[in-house]
C-alpha positions in Angstrom: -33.7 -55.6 31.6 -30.2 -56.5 30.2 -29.0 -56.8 27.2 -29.0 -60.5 25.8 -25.6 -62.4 25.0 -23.9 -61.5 21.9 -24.7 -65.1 19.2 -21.8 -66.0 17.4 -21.2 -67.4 14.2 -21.4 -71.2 15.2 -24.5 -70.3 17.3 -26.5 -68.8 14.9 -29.3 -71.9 14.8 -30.1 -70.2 18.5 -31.7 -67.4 17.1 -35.9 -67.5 16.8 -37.2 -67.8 13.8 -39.7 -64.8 14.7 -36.7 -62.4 15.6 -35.2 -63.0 12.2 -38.2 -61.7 10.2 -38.6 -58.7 12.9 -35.3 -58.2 12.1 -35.2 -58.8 8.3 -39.3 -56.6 8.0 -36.8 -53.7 9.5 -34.8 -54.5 6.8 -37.0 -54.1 4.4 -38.2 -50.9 5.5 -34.8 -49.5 6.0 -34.5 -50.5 2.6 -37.8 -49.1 1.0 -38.4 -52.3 -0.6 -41.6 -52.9 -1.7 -41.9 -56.2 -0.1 -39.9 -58.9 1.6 -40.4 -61.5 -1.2 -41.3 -61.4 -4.5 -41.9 -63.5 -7.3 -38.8 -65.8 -7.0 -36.9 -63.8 -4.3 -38.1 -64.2 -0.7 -35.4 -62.2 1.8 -37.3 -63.4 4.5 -36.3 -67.2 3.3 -32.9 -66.5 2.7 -31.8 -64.8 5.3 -33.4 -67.8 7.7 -32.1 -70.1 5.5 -28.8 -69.0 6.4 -29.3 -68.3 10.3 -30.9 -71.7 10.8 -28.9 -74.0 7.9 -25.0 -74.8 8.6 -25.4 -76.3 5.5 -26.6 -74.0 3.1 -25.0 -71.3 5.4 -21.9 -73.1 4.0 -23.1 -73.1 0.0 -24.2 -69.7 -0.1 -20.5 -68.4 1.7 -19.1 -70.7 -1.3 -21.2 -68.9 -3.6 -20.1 -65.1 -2.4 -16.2 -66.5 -2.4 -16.0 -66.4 1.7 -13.8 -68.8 2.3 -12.6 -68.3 5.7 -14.5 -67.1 9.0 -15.9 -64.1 9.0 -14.2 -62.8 12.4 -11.0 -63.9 11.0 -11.3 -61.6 7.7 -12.5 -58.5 10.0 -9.9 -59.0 12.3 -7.3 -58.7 9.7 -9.0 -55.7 7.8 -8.9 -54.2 11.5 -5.5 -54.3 11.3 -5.0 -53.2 7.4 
């Protein structure tokens, strides 16, 4: 079996809601994190959130100071 198609940045609403918590449990356990959510954080929400929400995708980039795509700033750090 191959290797599925690389998702970009304006195809992230492709991506299954059950392969982002497989992914993001992974990350948790990388992590050592005692669980995925607690109390008022939940990493699983956020992180779908942000795959699956152009919107808020948009609001929480605002709220880290990304202001420009993503491959844009790597391609110019690539070149630093």
């Amino acid at each position: 079996m191959g290797k599925s198609p690389l998702i970009h940045g304006n195809e992230f609403h492709l991506i299954n809601r059950n392969e982002i918590h497989k992914a993001v449990s992974k990350l948790v356990e990388a992590l050592n994190l005692a669980a995925g959510s607690t109390e008022d954080f939940d990493i699983y929400k956020v992180v779908e959130t942000y795959f699956l929400d152009l919107d808020k995708r948009k609001e929480i980039n605002h709220l880290l100071g990304i202001t420009e795509p993503i491959e844009m700033r790597a391609t110019e750090e690539s070149f630093s």
